[in-house]
ZAMIFI-663429 format. One record per residue: residue number from 1; residue in one letter; z, x, y of N, C-alpha, C, O, CB in turn. Coordinates in steps of 0.02 Angstrom, whole numbers, plus 32768, in hexadecimal, padded with zeros to 4 digits. Glycine has a CB too. Example, Ala and Ser with C-alpha at 12.3 -4.5 7.8 and 13.67 -1.06 7.14 Angstrom:
# ZAMIFI-663429
{1 a {8186 8294 7EE4} {8186 8267 7F1F} {8186 8294 7F5B} {81A7 82C8 7F5A} {81C4 8235 7F20}}
{2 s {8162 8282 7F90} {8165 82AC 7FCB} {818A 8285 8002} {8192 829E 8039} {811E 82C0 7FE2}}
END
This chain:
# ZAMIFI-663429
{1 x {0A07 36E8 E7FE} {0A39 36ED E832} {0A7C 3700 E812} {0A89 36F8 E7D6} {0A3F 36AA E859}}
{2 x {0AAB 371D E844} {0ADF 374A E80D} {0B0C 3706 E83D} {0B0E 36FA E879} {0AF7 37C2 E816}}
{3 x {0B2B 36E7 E805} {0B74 36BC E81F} {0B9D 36E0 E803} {0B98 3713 E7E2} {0B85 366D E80A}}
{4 x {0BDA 36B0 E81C} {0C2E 36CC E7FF} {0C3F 36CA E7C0} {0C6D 36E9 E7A4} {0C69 36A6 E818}}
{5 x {0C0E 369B E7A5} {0C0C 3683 E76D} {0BE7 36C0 E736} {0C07 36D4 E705} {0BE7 363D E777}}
{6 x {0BB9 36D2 E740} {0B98 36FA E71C} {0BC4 373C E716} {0BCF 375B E6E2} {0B54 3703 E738}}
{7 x {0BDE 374F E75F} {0BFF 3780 E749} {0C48 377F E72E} {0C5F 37B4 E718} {0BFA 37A5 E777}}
{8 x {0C6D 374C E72E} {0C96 3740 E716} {0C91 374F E6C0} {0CAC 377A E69E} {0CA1 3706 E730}}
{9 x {0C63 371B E6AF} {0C47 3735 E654} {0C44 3775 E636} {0C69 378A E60A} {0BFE 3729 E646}}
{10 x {0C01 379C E65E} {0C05 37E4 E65B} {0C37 3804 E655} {0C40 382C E627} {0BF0 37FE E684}}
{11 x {0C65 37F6 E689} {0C9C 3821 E674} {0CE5 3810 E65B} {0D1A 382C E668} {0CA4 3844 E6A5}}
{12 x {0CD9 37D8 E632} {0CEA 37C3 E602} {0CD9 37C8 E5CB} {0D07 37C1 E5A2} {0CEC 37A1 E609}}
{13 x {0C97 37D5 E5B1} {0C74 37F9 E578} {0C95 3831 E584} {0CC4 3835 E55C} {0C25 3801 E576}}
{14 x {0C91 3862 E5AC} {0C96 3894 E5B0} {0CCF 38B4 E595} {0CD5 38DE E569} {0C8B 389B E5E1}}
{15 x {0CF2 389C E5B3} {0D56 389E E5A6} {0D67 3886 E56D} {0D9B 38A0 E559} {0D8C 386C E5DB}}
{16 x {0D50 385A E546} {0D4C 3851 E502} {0D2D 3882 E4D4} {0D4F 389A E4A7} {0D2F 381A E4FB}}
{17 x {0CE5 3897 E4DC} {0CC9 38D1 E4C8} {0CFE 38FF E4CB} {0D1B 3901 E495} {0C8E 38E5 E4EF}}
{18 x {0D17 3923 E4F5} {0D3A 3955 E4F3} {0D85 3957 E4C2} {0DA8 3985 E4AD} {0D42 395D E536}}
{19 x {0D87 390D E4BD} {0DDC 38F7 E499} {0DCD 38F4 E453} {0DE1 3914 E421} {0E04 38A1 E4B1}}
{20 x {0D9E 38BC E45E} {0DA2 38A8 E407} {0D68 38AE E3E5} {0D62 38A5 E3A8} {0DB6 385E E3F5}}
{21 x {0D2E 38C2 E418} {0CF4 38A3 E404} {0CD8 385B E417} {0CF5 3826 E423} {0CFB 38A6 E3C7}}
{22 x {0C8E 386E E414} {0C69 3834 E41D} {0C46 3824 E3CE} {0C33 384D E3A4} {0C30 3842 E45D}}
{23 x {0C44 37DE E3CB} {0C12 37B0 E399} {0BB9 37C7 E39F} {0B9A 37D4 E3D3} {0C1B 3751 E3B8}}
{24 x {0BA9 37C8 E375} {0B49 37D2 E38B} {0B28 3795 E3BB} {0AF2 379D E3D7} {0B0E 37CC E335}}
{25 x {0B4D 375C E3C0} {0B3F 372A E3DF} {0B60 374B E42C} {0B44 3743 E462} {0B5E 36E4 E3B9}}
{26 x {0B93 3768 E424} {0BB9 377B E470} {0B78 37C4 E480} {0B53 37C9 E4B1} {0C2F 379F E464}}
{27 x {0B7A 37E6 E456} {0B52 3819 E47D} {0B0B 37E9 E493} {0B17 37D6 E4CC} {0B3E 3865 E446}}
{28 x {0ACC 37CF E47D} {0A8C 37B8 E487} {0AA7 378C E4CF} {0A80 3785 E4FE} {0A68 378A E43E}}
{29 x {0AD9 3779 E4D1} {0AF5 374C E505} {0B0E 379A E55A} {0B05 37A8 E596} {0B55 3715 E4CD}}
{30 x {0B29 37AC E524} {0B2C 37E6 E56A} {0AE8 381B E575} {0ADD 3839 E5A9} {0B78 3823 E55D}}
{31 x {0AC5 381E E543} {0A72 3845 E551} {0A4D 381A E591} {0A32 3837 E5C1} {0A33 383B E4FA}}
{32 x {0A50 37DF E58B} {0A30 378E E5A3} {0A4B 37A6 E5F7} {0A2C 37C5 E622} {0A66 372D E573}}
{33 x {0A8E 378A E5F9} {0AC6 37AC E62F} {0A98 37DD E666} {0A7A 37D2 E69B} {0B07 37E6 E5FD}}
{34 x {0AA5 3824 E635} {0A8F 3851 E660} {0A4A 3856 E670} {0A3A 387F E69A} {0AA2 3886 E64D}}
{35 x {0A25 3837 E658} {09D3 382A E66B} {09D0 3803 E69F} {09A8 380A E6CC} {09A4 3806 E636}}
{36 x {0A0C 37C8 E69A} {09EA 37A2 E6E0} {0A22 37CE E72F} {0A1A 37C3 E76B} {09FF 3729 E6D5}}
{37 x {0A56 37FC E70E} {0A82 380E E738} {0A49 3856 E75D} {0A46 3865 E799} {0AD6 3821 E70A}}
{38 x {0A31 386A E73A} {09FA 38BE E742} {09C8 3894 E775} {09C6 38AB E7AF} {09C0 38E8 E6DE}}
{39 x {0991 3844 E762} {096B 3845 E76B} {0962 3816 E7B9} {0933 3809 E7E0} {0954 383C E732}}
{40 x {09CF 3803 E7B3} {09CB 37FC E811} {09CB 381F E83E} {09B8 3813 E878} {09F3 37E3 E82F}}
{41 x {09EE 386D E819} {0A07 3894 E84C} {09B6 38B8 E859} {09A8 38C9 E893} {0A50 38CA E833}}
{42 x {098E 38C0 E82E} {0950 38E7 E83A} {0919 38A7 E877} {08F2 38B8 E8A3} {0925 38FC E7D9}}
{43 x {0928 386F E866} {090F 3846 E897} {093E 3851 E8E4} {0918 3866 E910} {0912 37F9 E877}}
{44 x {096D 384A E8F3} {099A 3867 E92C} {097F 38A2 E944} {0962 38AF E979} {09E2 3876 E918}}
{45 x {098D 38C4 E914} {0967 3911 E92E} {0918 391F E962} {090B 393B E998} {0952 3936 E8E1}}
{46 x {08EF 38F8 E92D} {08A9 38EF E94A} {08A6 38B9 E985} {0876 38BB E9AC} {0876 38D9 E90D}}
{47 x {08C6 3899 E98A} {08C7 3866 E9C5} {08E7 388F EA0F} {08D3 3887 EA49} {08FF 381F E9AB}}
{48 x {0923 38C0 E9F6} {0931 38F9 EA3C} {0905 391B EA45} {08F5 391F EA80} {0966 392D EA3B}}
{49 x {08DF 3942 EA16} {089E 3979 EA1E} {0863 393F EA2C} {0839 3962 EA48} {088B 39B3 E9C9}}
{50 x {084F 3913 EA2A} {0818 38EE EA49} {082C 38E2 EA92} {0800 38CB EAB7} {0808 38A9 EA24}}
{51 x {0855 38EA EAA3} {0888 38C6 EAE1} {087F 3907 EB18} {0875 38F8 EB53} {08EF 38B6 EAC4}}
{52 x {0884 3949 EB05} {088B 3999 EB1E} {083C 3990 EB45} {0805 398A EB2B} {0893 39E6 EACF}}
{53 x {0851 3992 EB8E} {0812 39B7 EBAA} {0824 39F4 EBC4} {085A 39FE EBDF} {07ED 3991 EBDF}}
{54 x {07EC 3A2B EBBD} {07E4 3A6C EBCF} {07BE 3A69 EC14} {0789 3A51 EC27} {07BF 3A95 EB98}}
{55 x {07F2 3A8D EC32} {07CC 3A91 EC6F} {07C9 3AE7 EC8D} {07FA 3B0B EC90} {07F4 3A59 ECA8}}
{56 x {0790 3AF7 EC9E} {078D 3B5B ECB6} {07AF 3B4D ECF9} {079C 3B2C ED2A} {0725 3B90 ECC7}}
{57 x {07E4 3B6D ECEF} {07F4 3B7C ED2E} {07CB 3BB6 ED67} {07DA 3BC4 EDA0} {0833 3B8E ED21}}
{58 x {0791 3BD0 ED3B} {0779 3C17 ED65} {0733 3BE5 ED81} {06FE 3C02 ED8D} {0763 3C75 ED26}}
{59 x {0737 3BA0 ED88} {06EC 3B9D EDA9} {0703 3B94 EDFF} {0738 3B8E EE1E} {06B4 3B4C ED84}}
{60 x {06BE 3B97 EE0E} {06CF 3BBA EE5F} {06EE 3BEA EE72} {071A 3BE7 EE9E} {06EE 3B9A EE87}}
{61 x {06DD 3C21 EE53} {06F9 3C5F EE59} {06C3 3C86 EE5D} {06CA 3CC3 EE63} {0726 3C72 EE26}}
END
């Protein structure tokens, strides 16, 4: 689940990365991050496309 919290970190790694650098302990910590940040949004995703019904509009025609 993506909290405020998680993303708060991320992009706090992030903004550090870009300044000063990250520690090898800060990067494995932001790899970690974006695995569980990738592997909510791909769960979200599949939960709208399971959700999509198709319907033909051409029957009874």
């Amino acid at each position: 689940m993506i909290t405020p919290e998680l993303l708060a970190r991320i992009n706090e790694l992030a903004r550090k990365k870009r300044t000063v650098g990250l520690t090898d302990e800060e990067l494995a910590e932001q790899k970690e991050l974006y695995k569980i940040y990738l592997a909510a949004i791909r769960g979200q995703v599949m939960s709208l496309l399971d959700s999509i019904e198709f319907v033909d509009g051409r029957s009874g025609r």
